[in-house]
N, C-alpha and C positions, 0 to 999 in steps of 0.2 A: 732880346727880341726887339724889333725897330718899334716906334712907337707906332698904337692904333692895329697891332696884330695880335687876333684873339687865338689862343689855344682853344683849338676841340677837340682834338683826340691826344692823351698821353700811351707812349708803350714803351714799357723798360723792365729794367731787371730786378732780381729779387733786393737789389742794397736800396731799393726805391719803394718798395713795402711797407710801408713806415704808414700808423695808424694819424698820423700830423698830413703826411702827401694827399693818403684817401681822404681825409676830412675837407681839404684846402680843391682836390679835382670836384669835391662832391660841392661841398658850395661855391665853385665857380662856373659848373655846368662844364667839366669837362671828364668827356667821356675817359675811360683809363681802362690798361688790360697790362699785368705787369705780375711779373714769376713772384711765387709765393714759396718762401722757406716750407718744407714740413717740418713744421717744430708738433712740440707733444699736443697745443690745440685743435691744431689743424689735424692729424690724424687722429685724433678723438671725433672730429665733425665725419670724416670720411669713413670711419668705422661706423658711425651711425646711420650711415644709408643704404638702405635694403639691395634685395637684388638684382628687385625688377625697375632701381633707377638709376641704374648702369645700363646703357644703349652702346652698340657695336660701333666701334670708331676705329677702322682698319684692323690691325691684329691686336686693336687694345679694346678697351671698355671707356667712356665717357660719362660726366653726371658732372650736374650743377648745385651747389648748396649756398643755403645763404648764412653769412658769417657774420659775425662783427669781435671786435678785439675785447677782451676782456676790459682792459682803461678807457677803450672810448667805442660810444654803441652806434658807432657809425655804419649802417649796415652795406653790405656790397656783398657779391657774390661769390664762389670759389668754383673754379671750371676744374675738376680733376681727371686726371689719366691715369689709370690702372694699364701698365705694361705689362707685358707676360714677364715672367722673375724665376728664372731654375736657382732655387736656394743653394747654400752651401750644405755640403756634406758634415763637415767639423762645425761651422762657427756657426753663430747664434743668428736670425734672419732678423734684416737691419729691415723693420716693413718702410722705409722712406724712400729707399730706393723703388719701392713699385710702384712708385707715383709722380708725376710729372703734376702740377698746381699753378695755375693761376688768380693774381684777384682781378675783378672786372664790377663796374659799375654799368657795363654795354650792355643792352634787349636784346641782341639782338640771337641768333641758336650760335649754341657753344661751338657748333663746327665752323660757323661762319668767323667766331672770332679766335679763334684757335688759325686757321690762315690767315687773318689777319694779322694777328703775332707774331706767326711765325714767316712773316715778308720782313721780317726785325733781321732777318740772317740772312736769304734770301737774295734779301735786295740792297737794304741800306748797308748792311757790313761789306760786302764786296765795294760797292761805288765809294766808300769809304775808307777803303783797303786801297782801291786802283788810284784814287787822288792822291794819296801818300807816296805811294812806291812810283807810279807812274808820272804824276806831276812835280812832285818835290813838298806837296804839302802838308808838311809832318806839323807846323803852326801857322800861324794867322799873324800876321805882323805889329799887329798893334791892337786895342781894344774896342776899336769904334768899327761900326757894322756897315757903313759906309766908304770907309778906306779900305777895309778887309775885301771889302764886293769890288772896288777899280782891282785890285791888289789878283783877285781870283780869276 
Protein backbone atom coordinates (compact mmCIF):
# COMPACT_ATOMS: atom_id res chain seq x y z
CA UNK A 1 0.00 0.00 0.00
CA UNK A 2 1.55 3.54 -0.88
CA UNK A 3 2.45 5.32 2.06
CA UNK A 4 -0.24 7.53 4.38
CA UNK A 5 -3.13 4.98 3.12
CA UNK A 6 -5.31 3.70 5.85
CA UNK A 7 -7.33 0.42 5.62
CA UNK A 8 -10.93 0.66 6.76
CA UNK A 9 -12.68 -2.07 5.57
CA UNK A 10 -10.96 -5.68 5.08
CA UNK A 11 -13.22 -8.54 3.02
CA UNK A 12 -11.69 -11.92 2.24
CA UNK A 13 -11.81 -15.34 2.25
CA UNK A 14 -12.05 -18.12 4.74
CA UNK A 15 -7.73 -18.83 4.35
CA UNK A 16 -7.93 -15.14 6.10
CA UNK A 17 -9.66 -16.31 9.21
CA UNK A 18 -7.00 -16.60 11.15
CA UNK A 19 -7.45 -15.56 15.15
CA UNK A 20 -3.76 -13.30 14.45
CA UNK A 21 -5.71 -11.24 11.22
CA UNK A 22 -9.03 -10.50 13.68
CA UNK A 23 -6.75 -9.47 16.39
CA UNK A 24 -4.33 -7.23 14.25
CA UNK A 25 -8.20 -5.68 12.06
CA UNK A 26 -9.40 -5.31 15.74
CA UNK A 27 -6.69 -3.05 17.13
CA UNK A 28 -6.09 -1.18 14.05
CA UNK A 29 -9.88 0.02 13.76
CA UNK A 30 -10.52 -1.86 10.72
CA UNK A 31 -13.62 -3.04 9.97
CA UNK A 32 -13.47 -6.96 8.51
CA UNK A 33 -16.21 -9.33 7.07
CA UNK A 34 -14.39 -12.47 5.86
CA UNK A 35 -15.91 -16.51 5.15
CA UNK A 36 -15.58 -18.62 8.18
CA UNK A 37 -14.58 -22.40 7.95
CA UNK A 38 -17.39 -24.59 9.87
CA UNK A 39 -15.10 -26.41 11.95
CA UNK A 40 -16.56 -28.41 15.02
CA UNK A 41 -16.66 -24.73 17.11
CA UNK A 42 -18.32 -22.94 14.95
CA UNK A 43 -21.27 -25.41 14.54
CA UNK A 44 -21.38 -25.93 18.26
CA UNK A 45 -22.03 -21.88 18.51
CA UNK A 46 -24.68 -22.24 15.66
CA UNK A 47 -26.34 -25.30 17.30
CA UNK A 48 -26.75 -23.15 20.37
CA UNK A 49 -29.08 -20.56 18.83
CA UNK A 50 -32.65 -20.88 19.31
CA UNK A 51 -35.37 -20.57 16.78
CA UNK A 52 -36.73 -17.51 17.14
CA UNK A 53 -33.04 -15.92 16.32
CA UNK A 54 -33.15 -17.17 13.01
CA UNK A 55 -34.81 -14.20 10.71
CA UNK A 56 -36.00 -14.87 6.93
CA UNK A 57 -33.15 -14.06 4.58
CA UNK A 58 -34.60 -15.06 0.97
CA UNK A 59 -35.19 -18.97 0.96
CA UNK A 60 -32.70 -19.23 3.74
CA UNK A 61 -32.63 -18.27 7.64
CA UNK A 62 -30.10 -15.61 9.05
CA UNK A 63 -28.55 -14.90 12.77
CA UNK A 64 -25.73 -13.19 14.28
CA UNK A 65 -23.61 -14.76 17.17
CA UNK A 66 -20.91 -13.59 19.03
CA UNK A 67 -17.72 -15.73 18.89
CA UNK A 68 -14.24 -15.70 20.01
CA UNK A 69 -11.44 -18.37 19.28
CA UNK A 70 -10.71 -20.65 21.87
CA UNK A 71 -6.55 -19.35 21.89
CA UNK A 72 -7.48 -15.84 21.77
CA UNK A 73 -10.66 -14.18 23.30
CA UNK A 74 -10.74 -11.74 20.74
CA UNK A 75 -14.42 -11.28 20.34
CA UNK A 76 -16.12 -10.51 16.86
CA UNK A 77 -19.18 -11.74 15.46
CA UNK A 78 -20.39 -14.88 13.23
CA UNK A 79 -23.07 -13.87 10.54
CA UNK A 80 -24.69 -17.41 9.68
CA UNK A 81 -26.78 -18.91 6.89
CA UNK A 82 -28.93 -21.76 7.19
CA UNK A 83 -29.63 -22.97 3.50
CA UNK A 84 -32.43 -25.24 2.77
CA UNK A 85 -30.30 -28.99 2.54
CA UNK A 86 -32.43 -32.12 1.04
CA UNK A 87 -30.10 -34.85 3.03
CA UNK A 88 -28.75 -37.91 1.49
CA UNK A 89 -30.69 -40.91 1.45
CA UNK A 90 -27.59 -43.47 2.19
CA UNK A 91 -25.00 -41.27 3.72
CA UNK A 92 -24.54 -39.72 6.94
CA UNK A 93 -25.70 -35.66 6.82
CA UNK A 94 -22.42 -33.53 6.70
CA UNK A 95 -24.50 -30.50 8.92
CA UNK A 96 -21.58 -27.94 7.47
CA UNK A 97 -22.86 -27.90 4.30
CA UNK A 98 -26.29 -26.04 5.67
CA UNK A 99 -24.49 -23.27 6.54
CA UNK A 100 -22.88 -20.50 4.63
CA UNK A 101 -20.49 -18.25 7.87
CA UNK A 102 -18.98 -15.46 8.15
CA UNK A 103 -16.73 -13.43 10.72
CA UNK A 104 -17.27 -9.61 10.89
CA UNK A 105 -16.29 -7.07 13.58
CA UNK A 106 -18.98 -4.55 11.30
CA UNK A 107 -22.48 -2.89 13.33
CA UNK A 108 -23.89 -2.72 11.12
CA UNK A 109 -27.52 -5.51 10.16
CA UNK A 110 -26.23 -8.80 8.80
CA UNK A 111 -28.14 -8.19 5.61
CA UNK A 112 -26.46 -4.99 5.07
CA UNK A 113 -23.14 -6.78 5.42
CA UNK A 114 -23.81 -9.96 3.90
CA UNK A 115 -24.23 -7.60 0.28
CA UNK A 116 -21.61 -6.07 1.17
CA UNK A 117 -19.49 -9.29 0.89
CA UNK A 118 -20.90 -10.44 -1.44
CA UNK A 119 -19.88 -7.30 -4.00
CA UNK A 120 -16.51 -9.58 -3.30
CA UNK A 121 -17.84 -11.64 -6.59
CA UNK A 122 -20.03 -9.33 -7.97
CA UNK A 123 -17.84 -6.75 -8.66
CA UNK A 124 -14.29 -7.02 -7.84
CA UNK A 125 -13.72 -10.72 -9.41
CA UNK A 126 -15.20 -9.81 -12.75
CA UNK A 127 -13.05 -6.28 -13.20
CA UNK A 128 -10.37 -8.59 -12.06
CA UNK A 129 -11.02 -11.34 -14.50
CA UNK A 130 -11.61 -8.59 -17.52
CA UNK A 131 -7.91 -6.90 -16.70
CA UNK A 132 -6.20 -10.28 -17.15
CA UNK A 133 -7.92 -11.61 -20.13
CA UNK A 134 -8.88 -8.43 -21.64
CA UNK A 135 -5.74 -6.18 -21.06
CA UNK A 136 -2.87 -8.67 -20.78
CA UNK A 137 -2.53 -8.15 -17.02
CA UNK A 138 -1.95 -11.51 -15.69
CA UNK A 139 1.30 -9.37 -13.49
CA UNK A 140 2.51 -6.20 -12.56
CA UNK A 141 5.96 -5.62 -13.79
CA UNK A 142 8.03 -4.79 -10.97
CA UNK A 143 7.31 -4.11 -7.19
CA UNK A 144 7.01 -0.47 -6.63
CA UNK A 145 3.32 0.92 -6.63
CA UNK A 146 4.43 3.73 -8.57
CA UNK A 147 5.84 2.28 -11.77
CA UNK A 148 3.12 -0.52 -11.72
CA UNK A 149 0.39 2.68 -11.76
CA UNK A 150 2.48 4.56 -15.24
CA UNK A 151 2.82 0.66 -16.26
CA UNK A 152 -1.32 0.29 -15.91
Amino acid sequence: MPKGTKIRFFRAGSASCKAGIIRLCTEKGIGFVMAADTDKGILKAIGSVGKRQWKSFGNSYITRINYSFKKDKTAFRLIAIRNPYQGSLFAEEDAAVKYRVTATNRSESARYIMAWYDQQGDYIESRLNELRADFGMHRMPCGQFEANAVFF
